[in-house]
C-alpha positions in Angstrom: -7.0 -17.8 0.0 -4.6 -15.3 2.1 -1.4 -15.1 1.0 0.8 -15.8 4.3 4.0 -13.5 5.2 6.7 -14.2 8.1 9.0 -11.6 8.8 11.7 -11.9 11.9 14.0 -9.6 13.6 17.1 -10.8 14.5 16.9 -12.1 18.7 18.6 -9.8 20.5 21.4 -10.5 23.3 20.7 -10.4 26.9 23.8 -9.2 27.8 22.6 -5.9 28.9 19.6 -4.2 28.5 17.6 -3.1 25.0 19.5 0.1 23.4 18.1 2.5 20.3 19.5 -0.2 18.0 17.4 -2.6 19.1 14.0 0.0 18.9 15.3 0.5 15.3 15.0 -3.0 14.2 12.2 -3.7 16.0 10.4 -0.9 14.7 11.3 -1.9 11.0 10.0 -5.1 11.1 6.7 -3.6 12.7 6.2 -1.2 9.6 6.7 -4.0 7.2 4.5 -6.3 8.8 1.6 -4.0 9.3 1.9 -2.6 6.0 1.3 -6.2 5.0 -1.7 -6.7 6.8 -3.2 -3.6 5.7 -2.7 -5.3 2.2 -4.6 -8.0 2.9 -1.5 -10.8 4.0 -1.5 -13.1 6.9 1.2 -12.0 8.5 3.5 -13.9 11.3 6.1 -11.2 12.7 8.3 -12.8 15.0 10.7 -11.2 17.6 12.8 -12.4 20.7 15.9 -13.0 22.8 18.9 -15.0 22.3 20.0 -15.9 25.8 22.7 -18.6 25.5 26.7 -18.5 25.7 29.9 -17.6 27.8 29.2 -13.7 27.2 25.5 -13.5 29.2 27.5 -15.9 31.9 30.1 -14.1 32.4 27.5 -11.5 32.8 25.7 -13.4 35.0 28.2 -13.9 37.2 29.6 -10.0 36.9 26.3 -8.9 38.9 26.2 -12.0 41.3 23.1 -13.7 40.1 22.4 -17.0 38.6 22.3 -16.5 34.6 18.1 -17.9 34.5 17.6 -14.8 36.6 19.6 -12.6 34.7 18.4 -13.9 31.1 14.8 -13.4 32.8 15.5 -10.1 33.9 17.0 -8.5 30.7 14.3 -10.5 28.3 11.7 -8.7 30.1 13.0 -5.3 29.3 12.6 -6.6 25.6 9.1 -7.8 25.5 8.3 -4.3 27.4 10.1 -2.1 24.4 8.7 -3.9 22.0 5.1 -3.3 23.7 5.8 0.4 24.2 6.9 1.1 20.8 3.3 -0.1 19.7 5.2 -3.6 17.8 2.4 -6.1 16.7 4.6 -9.3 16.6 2.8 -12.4 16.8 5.0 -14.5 18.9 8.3 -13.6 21.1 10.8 -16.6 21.1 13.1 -17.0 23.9 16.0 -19.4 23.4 15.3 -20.8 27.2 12.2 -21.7 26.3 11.4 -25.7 25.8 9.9 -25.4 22.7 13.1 -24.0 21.2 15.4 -27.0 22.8 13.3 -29.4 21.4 13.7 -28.1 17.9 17.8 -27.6 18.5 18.2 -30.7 19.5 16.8 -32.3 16.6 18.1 -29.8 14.3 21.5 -30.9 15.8 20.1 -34.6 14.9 19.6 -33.9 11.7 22.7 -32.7 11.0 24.2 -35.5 12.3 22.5 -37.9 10.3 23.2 -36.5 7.4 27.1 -37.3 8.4 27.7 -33.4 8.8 28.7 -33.1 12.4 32.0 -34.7 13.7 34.2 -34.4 16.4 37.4 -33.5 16.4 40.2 -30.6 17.7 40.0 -26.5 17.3 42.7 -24.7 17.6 41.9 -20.9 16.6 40.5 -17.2 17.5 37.7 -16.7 19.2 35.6 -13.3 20.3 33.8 -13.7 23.5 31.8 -10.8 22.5 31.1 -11.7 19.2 29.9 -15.3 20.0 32.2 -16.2 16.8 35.5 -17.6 16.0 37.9 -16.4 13.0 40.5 -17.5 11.1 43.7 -15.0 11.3 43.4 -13.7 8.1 40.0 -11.8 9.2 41.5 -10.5 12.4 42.7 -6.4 12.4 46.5 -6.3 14.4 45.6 -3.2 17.0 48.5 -1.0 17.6 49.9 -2.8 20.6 50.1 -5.9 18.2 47.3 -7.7 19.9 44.8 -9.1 17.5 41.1 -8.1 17.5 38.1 -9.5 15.7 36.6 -7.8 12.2 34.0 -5.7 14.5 37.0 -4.5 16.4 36.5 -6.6 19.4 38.9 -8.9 21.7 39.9 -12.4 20.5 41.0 -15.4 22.5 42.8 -18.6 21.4 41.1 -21.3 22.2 42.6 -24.7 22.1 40.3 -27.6 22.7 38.0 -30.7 21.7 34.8 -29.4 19.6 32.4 -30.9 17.3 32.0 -29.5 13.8 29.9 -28.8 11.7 30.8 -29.3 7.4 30.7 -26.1 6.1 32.7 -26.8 3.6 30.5 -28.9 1.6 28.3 -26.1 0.6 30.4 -24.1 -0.6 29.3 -24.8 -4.1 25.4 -25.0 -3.4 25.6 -21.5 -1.3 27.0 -19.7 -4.3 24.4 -21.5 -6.8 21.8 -19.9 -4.2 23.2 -16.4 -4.6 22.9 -16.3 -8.2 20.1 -18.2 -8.6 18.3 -15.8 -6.4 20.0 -12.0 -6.9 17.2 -10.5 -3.9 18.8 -13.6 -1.9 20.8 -10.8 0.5 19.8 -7.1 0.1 21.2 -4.5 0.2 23.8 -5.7 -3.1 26.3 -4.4 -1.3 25.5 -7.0 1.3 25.4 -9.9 -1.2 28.7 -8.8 -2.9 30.4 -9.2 0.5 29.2 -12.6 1.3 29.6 -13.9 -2.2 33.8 -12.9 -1.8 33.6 -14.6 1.1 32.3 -17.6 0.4 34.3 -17.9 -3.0 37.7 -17.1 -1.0 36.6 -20.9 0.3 34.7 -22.1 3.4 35.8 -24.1 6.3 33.9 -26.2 8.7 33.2 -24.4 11.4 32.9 -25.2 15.2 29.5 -25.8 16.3 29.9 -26.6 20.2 32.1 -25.2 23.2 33.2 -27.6 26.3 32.6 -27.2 29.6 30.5 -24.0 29.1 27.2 -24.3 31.8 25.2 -21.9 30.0 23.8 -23.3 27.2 21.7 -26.3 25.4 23.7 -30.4 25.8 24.6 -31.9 23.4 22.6 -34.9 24.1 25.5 -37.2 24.0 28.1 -35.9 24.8 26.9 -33.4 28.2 30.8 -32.4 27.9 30.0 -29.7 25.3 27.1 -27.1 24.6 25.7 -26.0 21.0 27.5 -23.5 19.3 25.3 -20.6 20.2 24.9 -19.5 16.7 23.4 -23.0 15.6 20.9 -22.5 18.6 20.3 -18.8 17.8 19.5 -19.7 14.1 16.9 -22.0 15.2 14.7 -20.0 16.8 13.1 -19.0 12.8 11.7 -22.6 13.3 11.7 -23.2 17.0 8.8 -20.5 17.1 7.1 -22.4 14.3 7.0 -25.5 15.9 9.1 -27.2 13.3 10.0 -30.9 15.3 6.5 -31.3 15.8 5.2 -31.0 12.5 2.9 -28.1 13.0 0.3 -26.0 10.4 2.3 -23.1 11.7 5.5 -24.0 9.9 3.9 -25.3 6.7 2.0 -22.3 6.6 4.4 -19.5 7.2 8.1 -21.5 6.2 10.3 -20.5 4.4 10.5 -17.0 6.0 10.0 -14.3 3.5 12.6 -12.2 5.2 15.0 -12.5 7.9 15.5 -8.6 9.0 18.9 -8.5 11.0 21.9 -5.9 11.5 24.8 -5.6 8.9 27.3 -7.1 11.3 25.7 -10.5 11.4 24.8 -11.1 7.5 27.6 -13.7 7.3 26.0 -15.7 10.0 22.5 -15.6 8.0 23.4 -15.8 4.5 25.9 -18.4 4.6 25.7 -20.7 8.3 22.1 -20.4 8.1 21.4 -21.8 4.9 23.7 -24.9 5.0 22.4 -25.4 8.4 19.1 -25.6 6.4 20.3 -27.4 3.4 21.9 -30.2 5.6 18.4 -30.4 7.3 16.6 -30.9 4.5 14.8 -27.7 4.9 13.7 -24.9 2.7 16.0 -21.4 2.6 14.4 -18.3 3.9 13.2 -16.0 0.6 15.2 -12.8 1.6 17.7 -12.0 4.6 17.5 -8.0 4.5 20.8 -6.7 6.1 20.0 -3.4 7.2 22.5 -0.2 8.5 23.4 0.6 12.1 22.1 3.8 13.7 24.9 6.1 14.6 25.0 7.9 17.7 26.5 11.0 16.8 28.9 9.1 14.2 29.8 6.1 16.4 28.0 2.9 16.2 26.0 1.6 19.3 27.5 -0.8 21.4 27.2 -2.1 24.7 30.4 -2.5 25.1 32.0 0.8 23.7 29.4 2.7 26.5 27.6 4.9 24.1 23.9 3.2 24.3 21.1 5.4 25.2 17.8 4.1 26.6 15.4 4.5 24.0 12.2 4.3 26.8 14.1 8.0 27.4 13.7 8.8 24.3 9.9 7.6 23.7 8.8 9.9 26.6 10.9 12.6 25.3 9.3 12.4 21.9 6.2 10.8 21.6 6.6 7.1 20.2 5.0 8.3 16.4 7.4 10.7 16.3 10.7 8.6 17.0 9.0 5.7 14.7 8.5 8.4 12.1 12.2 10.1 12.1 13.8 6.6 12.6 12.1 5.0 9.1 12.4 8.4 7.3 15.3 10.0 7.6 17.8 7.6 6.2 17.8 4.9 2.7 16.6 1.5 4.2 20.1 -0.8 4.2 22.0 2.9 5.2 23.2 3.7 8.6 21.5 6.4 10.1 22.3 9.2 12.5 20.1 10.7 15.2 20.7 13.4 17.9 18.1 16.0 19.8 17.9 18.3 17.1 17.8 15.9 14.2 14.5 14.5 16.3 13.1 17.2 17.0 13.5 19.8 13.9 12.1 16.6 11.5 9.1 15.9 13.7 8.0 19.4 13.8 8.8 19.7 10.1 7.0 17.0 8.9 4.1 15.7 12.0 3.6 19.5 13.8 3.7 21.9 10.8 3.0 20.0 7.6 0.3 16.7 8.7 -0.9 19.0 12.1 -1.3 21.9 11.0 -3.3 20.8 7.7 -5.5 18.7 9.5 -6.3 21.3 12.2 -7.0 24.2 10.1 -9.2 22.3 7.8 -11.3 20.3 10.6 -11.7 23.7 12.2 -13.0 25.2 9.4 -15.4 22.4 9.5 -16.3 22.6 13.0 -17.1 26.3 12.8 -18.2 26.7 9.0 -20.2 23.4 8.2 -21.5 22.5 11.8 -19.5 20.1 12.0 -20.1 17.8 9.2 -18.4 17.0 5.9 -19.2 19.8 3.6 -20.3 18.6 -0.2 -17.6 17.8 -2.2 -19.4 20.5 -5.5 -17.7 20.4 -8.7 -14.1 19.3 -9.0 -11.8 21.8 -11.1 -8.6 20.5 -12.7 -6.6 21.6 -10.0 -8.4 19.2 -7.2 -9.2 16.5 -9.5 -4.9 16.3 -10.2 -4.5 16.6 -6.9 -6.8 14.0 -5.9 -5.7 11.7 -8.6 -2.1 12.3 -7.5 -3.4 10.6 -3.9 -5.1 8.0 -5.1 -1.5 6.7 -6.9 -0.1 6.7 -3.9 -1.1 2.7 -2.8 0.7 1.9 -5.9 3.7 3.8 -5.5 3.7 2.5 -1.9 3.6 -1.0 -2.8 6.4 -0.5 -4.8 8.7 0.8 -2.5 7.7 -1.7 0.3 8.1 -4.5 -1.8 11.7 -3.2 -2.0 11.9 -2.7 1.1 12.5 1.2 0.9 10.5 2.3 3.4 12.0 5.8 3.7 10.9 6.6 -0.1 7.7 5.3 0.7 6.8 7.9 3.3 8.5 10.8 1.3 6.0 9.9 -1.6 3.3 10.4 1.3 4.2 13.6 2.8 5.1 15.3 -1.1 1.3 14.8 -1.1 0.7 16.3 2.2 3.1 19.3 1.2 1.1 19.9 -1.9 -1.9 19.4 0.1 -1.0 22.3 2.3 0.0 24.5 -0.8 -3.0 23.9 -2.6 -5.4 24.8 0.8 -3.1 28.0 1.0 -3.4 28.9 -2.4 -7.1 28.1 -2.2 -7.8 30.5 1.0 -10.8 28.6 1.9 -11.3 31.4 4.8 -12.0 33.9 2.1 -14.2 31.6 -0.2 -16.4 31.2 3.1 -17.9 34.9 2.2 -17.6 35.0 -1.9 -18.4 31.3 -2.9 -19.3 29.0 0.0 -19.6 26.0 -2.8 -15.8 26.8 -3.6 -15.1 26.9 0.1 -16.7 23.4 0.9 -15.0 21.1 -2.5 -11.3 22.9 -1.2 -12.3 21.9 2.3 -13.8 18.1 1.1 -10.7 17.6 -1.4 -8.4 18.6 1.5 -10.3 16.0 3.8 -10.2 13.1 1.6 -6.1 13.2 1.1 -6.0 13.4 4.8 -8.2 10.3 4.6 -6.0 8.6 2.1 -2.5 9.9 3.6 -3.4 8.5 7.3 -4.9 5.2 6.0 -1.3 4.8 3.9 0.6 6.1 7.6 -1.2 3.3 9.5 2.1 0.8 9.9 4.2 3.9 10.7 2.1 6.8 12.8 0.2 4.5 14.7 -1.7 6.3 16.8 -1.7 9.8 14.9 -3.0 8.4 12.1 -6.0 6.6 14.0 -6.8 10.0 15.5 -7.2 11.7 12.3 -9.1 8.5 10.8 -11.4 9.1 13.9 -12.0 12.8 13.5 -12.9 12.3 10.2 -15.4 9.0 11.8 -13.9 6.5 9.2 -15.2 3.4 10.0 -12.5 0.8 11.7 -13.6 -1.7 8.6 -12.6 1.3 6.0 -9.1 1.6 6.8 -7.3 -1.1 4.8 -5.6 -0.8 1.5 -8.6 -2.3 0.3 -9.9 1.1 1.0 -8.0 3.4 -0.9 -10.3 4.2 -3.8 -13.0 7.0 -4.5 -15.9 4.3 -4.1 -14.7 4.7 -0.2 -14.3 8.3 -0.3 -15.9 11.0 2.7 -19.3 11.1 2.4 -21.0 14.4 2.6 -23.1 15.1 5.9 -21.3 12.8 8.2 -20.7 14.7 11.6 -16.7 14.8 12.2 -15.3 14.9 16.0 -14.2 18.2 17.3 -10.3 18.5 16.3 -7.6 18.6 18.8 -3.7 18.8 18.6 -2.2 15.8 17.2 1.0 16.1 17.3 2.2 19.2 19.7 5.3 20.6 18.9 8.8 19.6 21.0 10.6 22.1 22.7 
């Protein structure tokens, strides 16, 4: 039986249109879940749009359209960025969509059942922008003495009737989740965070807004919307089809890991789970709280005016090559940097010079020396059989690093191969064998082959389409290029005709 795997993204806003940020996450959870499948999992990778609450209304109304319109309008952009950066999610979730009401309102009735929603007064702070509300103590004093919330944004008080939601009472069975399960919230860091908060003591927390048009009734009491958190959070089982009992959510639930940005970890490692715990539900495995991507230093925001389209920067780049230097560059969990030249001096580093020029200098050679087919591999030496067996350790160290979730060390492991590969094929001078030993000349030019083989199968989740090219010019079938496949008993086989080489990845200006 296939093991199942469910990975999500976190939904993003429609408040304004998809930024780098978003590509980043998006492009994360893609790498992870087709690394998966190439390892034999049945994977369901879920993305979407959280479209709820006063911000995307007050939006709405800001550009003089009705906020269905706008919610359709911005959603759109997503499902096209996701397409264009080559995702493979399963299923996109919108928080408009029925299917997702259905399951918040009888999350919402669950809770209350259980005796954990009641209605009373809230008086407190609450950031339009963040879609939260704080108690003063988490609130920074700005220097004109106003107050602002922890990610530096504008606070309100509001004053009025609310339902809640008990918090409180999980207190003790959130922190018996975080040490019975220490992978709970990764990175540590991230876990260490949310453990001082929740041991500084919880409070129940306001789960609905009144008089606010833009959002899911409460059914009884049309007075009041849900607490756009408690409907975002749904959508992990909304998209499953939880209410109605479906093969979908006993299959894939609970979520092996919720991939989200560090600046909402509180909301999915400690309203989440009581959510769930109230509902009688199981907890997600992991919630992986990954870095923001820093444009030149500053973090990416909508509202600070720094976003850059990253459809700009696709056609700029090539979409492998802004794939590649997102997941590469920078420890998984880490914030990252990019600017012009970081892009473009790592993609002709690594894709032009190192994978490029390796493959087309050896496929040439093919093309013009063997007539085009795979020379015999002859008799291994030391040097190609270390090589070789150096490659063929590379699915395990892979799986290893992906199971952690370090996808960055995972692709260095690949190109140090690559590198040595393009040593060894220097150090070789296949050119010059081609007049002293021709038998020499074809094992340096088969060994070189097969690591290219090996290297672009392992690539697949990351270099999409670059890695597919090379697989064709080397005419590996589309049933060989699994994990599965990763072995000598799959290696090149002499006398198979190879395409004619081209450029694969031409260098940016």
């Amino acid at each position: 039986m296939t093991n199942s795997f469910y990975i999500s993204t976190a939904i993003s806003y429609t408040n304004g249109s998809p930024h780098i940020g978003h590509a980043y996450e998006v492009i994360a959870a893609d790498v992870i879940a087709r690394f998966k499948r190439l390892d034999g999992y049945d994977v369901f990778f879920l993305t979407g749009t959280d479209e709820h609450g006063l911000k995307v209304q007050q939006k709405a109304k800001e550009v003089g359209v009705k906020p269905k319109d706008y919610v359709d309008k911005v959603s759109k952009e997503f499902i096209e960025l996701a397409k264009y950066l080559n995702c493979s999610n399963n299923d996109f979730i919108r928080t408009t969509d029925d299917r997702h009401k259905k399951n918040v309102h009888s999350i919402w009735k669950n809770l209350y059942d259980k005796g954990d929603i009641y209605l009373d007064q809230y008086s407190g702070w609450y950031s339009i922008r963040d879609e939260a509300f704080y108690s003063e103590e988490e609130l920074i004093k700005s220097d004109n003495d106003s107050y602002l919330s922890p990610n530096g944004n504008p606070v309100e008080w509001v004053d009025e009737e609310s339902y809640f939601f008990k918090l409180s009472k999980y207190e003790k069975k959130l922190l018996e989740l975080y040490e019975r399960n220490k992978s709970f919230i990764l990175p540590n860091s991230r876990m260490n965070e949310i453990k001082n908060f929740v041991q500084s003591g919880l409070k129940d927390i306001s789960i609905s807004r009144k008089n606010i048009s833009w959002g899911i009734p409460v059914e009884e009491n049309n007075e009041h919307s849900i607490y756009v958190w408690l409907d975002a959070l749904t959508n992990y089982i909304s998209a499953l089809d939880w209410c109605e009992g479906s093969k979908s959510f006993d299959k894939y639930w609970p979520a092996d890991i919720h991939l989200i940005g560090k600046d909402i970890t509180r909301f999915h490692a400690v309203y989440w789970p009581a959510f769930l715990f109230s509902a009688g539900l199981d907890i997600p495995k992991m919630i992986f709280s990954h870095g923001f991507l820093l444009n030149k230093g500053e973090k990416i925001s909508k509202s600070v005016g720094n976003t850059v389209d990253p459809i700009d920067l696709l056609d700029r780049y090539g979409v492998d090559q802004l794939r590649f230097y997102l997941l590469s560059t920078t420890p998984f969990g880490n914030d990252g940097n990019y600017s012009h030249e970081l892009i473009t001096n790592h993609s002709n580093a690594f894709l032009s010079n190192d994978l490029g020029n390796l493959s087309q200098r050896c496929l040439k050679m093919i093309f013009s020396k063997c007539d085009g087919k795979m020379p015999n591999k002859g008799d291994l030496n030391n040097i190609d059989l270390s090589l070789l067996d150096n490659a063929y350790s590379l699915y395990q160290k892979s799986l290893e690093f992906m199971n952690d979730y370090q996808i960055h060390a995972y692709l260095n492991s690949i190109f140090d191969i690559i590198s040595s590969t393009n040593k060894y094929f220097s150090d070789q001078k296949p050119w010059e064998l081609d007049k002293k030993n021709s038998n020499r000349m074809n094992t340096v030019l088969w060994v070189t082959c097969e690591i290219l083989r090996i290297t672009s199968i392992l690539l697949q989740p990351v270099i999409i389409e670059g890695s597919n090219k090379l697989l064709d010019f080397l005419n590996v079938d589309l049933k060989e290029r699994s994990f599965s496949n990763l072995n000598s008993n799959f290696a090149l086989k002499s006398g198979i005709k190879i395409k004619e080489p081209k450029v694969i990845f031409p260098k940016i200006d």
